[in-house]
C-alpha positions as CSV (number, residue, x, y, z in Angstrom):
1,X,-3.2,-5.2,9.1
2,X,-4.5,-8.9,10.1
3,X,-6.9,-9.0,7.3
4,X,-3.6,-8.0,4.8
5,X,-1.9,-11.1,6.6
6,X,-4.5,-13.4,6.1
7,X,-4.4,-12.8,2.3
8,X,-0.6,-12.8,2.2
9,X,-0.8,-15.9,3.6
10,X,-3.3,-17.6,1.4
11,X,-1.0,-16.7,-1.4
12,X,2.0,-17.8,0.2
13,X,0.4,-20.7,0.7
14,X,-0.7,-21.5,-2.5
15,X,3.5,-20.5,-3.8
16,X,4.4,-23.1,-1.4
17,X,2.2,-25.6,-2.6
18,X,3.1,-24.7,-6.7
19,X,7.0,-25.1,-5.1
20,X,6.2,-28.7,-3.8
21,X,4.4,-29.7,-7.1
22,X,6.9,-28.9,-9.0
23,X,10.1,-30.2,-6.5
24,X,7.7,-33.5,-6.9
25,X,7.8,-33.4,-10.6
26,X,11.4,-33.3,-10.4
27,X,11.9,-36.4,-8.2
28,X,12.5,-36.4,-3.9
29,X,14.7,-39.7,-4.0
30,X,15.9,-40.7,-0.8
31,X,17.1,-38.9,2.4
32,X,20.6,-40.9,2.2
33,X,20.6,-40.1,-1.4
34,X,18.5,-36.9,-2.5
35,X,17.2,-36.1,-6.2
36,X,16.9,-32.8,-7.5
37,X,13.6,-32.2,-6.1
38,X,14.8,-32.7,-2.6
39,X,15.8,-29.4,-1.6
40,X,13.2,-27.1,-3.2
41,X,10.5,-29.6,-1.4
42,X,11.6,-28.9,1.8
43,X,11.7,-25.3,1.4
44,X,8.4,-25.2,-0.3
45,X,6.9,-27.3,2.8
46,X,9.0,-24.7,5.0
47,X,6.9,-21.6,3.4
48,X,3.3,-23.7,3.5
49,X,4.0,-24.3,7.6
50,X,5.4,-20.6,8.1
51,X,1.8,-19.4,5.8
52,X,-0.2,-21.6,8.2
53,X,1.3,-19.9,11.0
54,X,0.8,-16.7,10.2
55,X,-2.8,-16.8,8.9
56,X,-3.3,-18.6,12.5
57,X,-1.7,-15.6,14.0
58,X,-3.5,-12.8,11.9
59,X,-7.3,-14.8,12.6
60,X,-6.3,-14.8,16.4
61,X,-5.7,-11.3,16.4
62,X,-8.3,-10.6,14.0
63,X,-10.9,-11.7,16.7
64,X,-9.0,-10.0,19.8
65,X,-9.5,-6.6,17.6
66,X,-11.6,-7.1,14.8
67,X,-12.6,-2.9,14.3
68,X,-8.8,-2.1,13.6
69,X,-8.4,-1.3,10.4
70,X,-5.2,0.3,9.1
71,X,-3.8,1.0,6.3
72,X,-1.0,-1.1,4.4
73,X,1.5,1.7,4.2
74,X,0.9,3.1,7.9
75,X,4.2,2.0,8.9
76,X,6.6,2.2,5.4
77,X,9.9,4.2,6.0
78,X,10.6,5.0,1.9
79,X,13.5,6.9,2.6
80,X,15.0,3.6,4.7
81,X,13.5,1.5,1.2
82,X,15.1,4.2,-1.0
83,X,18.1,3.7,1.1
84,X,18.4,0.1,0.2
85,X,17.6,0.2,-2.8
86,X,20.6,2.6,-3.8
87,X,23.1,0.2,-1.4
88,X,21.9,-2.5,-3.4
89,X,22.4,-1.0,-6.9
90,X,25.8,0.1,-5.7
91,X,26.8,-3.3,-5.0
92,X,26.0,-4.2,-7.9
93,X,27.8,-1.9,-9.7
94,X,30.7,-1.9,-8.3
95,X,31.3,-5.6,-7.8
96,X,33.6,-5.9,-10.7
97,X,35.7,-2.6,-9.9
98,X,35.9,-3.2,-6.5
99,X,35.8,-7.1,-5.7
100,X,33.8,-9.3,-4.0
101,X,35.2,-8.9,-0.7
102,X,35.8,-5.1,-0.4
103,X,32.0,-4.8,-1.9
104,X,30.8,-7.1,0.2
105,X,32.4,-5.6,3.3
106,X,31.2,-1.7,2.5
107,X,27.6,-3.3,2.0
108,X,27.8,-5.7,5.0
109,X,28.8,-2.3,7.0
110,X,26.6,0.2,5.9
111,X,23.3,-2.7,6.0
112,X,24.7,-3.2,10.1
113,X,24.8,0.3,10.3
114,X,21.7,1.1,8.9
115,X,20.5,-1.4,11.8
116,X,18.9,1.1,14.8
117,X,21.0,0.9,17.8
118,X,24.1,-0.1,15.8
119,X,27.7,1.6,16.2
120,X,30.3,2.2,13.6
121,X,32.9,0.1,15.3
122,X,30.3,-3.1,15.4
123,X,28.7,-2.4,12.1
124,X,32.8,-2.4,10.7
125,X,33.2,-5.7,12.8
126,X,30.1,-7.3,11.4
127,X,31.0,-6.0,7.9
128,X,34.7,-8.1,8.4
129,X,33.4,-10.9,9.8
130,X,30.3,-11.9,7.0
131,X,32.1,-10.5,4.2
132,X,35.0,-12.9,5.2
133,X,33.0,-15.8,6.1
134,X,31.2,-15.4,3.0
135,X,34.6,-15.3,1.1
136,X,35.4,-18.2,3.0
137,X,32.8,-20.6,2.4
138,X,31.9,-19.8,-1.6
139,X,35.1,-18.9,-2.9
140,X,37.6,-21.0,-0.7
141,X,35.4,-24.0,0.0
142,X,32.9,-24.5,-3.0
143,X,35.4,-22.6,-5.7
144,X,32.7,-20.0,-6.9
145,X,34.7,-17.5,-9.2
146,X,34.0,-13.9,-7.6
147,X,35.2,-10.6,-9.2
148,X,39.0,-10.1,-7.7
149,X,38.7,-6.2,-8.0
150,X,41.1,-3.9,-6.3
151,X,42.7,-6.9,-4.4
152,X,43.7,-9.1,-6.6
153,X,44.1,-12.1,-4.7
């Protein structure tokens, strides 16, 4: 699996280094007053040091075991993929029928819930709190028009 690291690393790498090229090409500006670049710099030089860390991590283990060999799908759940995958789809669906809060809250729930260890009551709990947080802070505080749905408000 380290080897499949160390190659998803190089190519993350080389992502990050296309995002800062291009976050460059759109202009940094200042800290006290950032250009468009700004952001998508800083994320790109987020993925290059996160890349570095993990190829670092997959050579060290590399060495410690370097007979291991496994194979890439050893560990893939496809009916937990399938799973999302359909949740996913769903939500997408039924944004506009349903709203954005009641979607995102039966999403939010059944993702929590999906989570091993996780009971109904705290998946339900988790479900209220992001889906109204995330109501809070897109549609209340930066005004992003969501679909009103069954709620109306």
């Amino acid at each position: 699996m380290e080897r499949y690291d160390r190659i998803a690393s190089l190519i993350w790498f080389c992502l990050g280094g296309a995002q800062c090229l291009e976050a460059w090409r759109l202009g940094l500006g200042k800290v006290s007053e950032p250009d468009t670049g700004f952001a998508p710099f800083i994320g790109g030089g987020l993925i290059i040091l996160f890349s570095i860390f993990l190829f670092a991590e997959s050579s060290i283990a590399l060495r410690k075991n370097p007979a291991q060999k496994m194979s890439v799908w050893a560990d893939v759940n496809i009916r937990r993929i399938l799973y999302l995958i359909l949740l996913l789809a769903g939500y997408a669906l039924l944004l506009r029928p349903l709203g954005f809060l009641v979607d995102t809250f039966l999403l939010m729930t059944l993702l929590v819930k999906s989570a091993e260890g996780s009971s109904w009551p705290g998946a339900v709990l988790a479900g209220l709190l992001i889906s109204g947080l995330s109501n809070l802070v897109f549609k209340v505080w930066l005004y992003v028009p969501f679909p009103e749905g069954i709620l109306s408000f």
